[in-house]
C-alpha positions as CSV (number, residue, x, y, z in Angstrom):
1,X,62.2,-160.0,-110.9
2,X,64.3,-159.2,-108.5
3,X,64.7,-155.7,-108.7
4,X,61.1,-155.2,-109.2
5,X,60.9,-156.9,-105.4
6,X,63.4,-154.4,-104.4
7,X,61.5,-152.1,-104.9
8,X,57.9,-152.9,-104.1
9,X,59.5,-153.6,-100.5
10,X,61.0,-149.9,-101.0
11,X,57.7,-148.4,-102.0
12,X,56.1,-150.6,-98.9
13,X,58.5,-149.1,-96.6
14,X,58.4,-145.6,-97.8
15,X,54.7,-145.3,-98.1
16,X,54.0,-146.3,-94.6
17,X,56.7,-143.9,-93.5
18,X,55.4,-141.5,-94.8
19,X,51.2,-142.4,-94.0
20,X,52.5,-142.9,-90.2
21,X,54.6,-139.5,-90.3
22,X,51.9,-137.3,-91.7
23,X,48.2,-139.0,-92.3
24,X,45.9,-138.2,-89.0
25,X,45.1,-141.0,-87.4
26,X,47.9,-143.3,-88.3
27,X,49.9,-144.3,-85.2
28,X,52.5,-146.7,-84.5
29,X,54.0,-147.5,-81.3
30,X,56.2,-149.9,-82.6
31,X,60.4,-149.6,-82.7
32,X,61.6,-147.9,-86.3
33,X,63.0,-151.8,-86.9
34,X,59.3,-153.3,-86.5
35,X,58.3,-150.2,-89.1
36,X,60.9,-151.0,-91.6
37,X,59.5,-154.9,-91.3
38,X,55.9,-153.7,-91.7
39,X,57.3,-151.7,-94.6
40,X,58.6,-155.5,-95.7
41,X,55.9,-157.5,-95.7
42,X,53.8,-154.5,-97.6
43,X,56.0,-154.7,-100.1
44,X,56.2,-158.6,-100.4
45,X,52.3,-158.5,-100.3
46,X,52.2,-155.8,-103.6
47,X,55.0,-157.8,-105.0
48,X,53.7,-161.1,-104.8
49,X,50.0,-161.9,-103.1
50,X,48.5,-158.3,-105.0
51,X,49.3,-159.8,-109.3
52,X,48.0,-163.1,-108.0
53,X,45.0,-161.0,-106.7
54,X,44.7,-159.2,-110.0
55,X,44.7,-162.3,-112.1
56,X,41.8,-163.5,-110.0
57,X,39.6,-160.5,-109.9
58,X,40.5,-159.6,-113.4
59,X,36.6,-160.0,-114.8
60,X,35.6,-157.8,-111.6
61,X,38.3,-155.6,-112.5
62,X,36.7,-155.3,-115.9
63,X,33.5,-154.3,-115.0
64,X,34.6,-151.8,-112.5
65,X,37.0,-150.3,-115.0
66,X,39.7,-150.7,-112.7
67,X,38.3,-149.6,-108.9
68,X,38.4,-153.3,-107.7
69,X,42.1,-152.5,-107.6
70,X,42.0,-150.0,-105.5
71,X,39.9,-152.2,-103.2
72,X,42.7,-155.0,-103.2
73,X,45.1,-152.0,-102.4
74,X,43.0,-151.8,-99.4
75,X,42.5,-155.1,-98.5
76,X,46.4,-155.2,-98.3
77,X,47.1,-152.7,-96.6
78,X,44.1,-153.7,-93.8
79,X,45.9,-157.2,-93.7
80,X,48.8,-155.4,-92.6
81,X,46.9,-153.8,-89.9
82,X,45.3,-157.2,-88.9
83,X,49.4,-158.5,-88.9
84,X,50.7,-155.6,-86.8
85,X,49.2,-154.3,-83.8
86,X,51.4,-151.8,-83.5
87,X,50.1,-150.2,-86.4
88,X,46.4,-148.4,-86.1
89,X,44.1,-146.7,-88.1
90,X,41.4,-144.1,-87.5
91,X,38.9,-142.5,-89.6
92,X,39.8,-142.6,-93.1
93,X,43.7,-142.8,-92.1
94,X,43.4,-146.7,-94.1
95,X,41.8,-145.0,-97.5
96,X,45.0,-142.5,-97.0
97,X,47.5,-144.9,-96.4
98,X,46.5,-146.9,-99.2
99,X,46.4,-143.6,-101.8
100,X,49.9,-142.6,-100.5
101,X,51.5,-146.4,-100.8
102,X,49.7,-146.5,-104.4
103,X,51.2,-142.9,-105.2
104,X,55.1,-144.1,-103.9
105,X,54.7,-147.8,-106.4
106,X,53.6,-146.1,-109.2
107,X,56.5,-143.9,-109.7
108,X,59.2,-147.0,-108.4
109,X,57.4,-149.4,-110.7
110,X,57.6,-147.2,-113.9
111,X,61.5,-147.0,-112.7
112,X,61.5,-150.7,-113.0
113,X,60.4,-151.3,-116.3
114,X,62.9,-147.7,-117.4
115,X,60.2,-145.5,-118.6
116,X,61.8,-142.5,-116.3
């Protein structure tokens, strides 16, 4: 449990790092410490608020085969927006983000369970 928090905060932190370093339209003019905590409480929010969400939407989840998910993704990462003012998105820099956050978990979380 733990490690799998480990590194949903790592995934957090690495995939806004990387949406605010190379994604048009991403900006933060926070400090690198207020980055690393936004990183933080992405992570906590995929590690613990996004399976509580899944288990909720799980018949919508169903009959979308699966795209509701994404949508939670992006609910998550919006709420971090809403959290941080520091952090803003324009265009379609929130459907990035959430693509490249989603494509830095998946790779961690298949670490976790040791299928690399």
């Amino acid at each position: 449990m733990i490690q799998a928090l480990l590194l949903h905060i790592l995934a957090g932190i690495a995939g806004l790092w990387i949406a605010v370093r190379f994604v048009e339209g991403v900006e933060f003019s926070g400090s690198p410490a207020l980055l690393l905590l936004s990183g933080l409480i992405l992570g906590i929010l995929n590690a613990i608020v996004k399976p509580l969400l899944n288990l909720i939407t799980s018949p919508i989840r169903i009959l979308t085969l699966g795209l509701s998910g994404f949508i939670i993704n992006l609910l998550l990462v919006w709420a971090l927006d809403l959290l941080f003012p520091e952090l803003q998105f324009a265009g379609f820099a929130l459907l990035w983000t959430t693509l490249i956050v989603w494509a830095t978990t998946i790779p961690l979380s298949l670490l976790s369970r040791g299928r690399i």
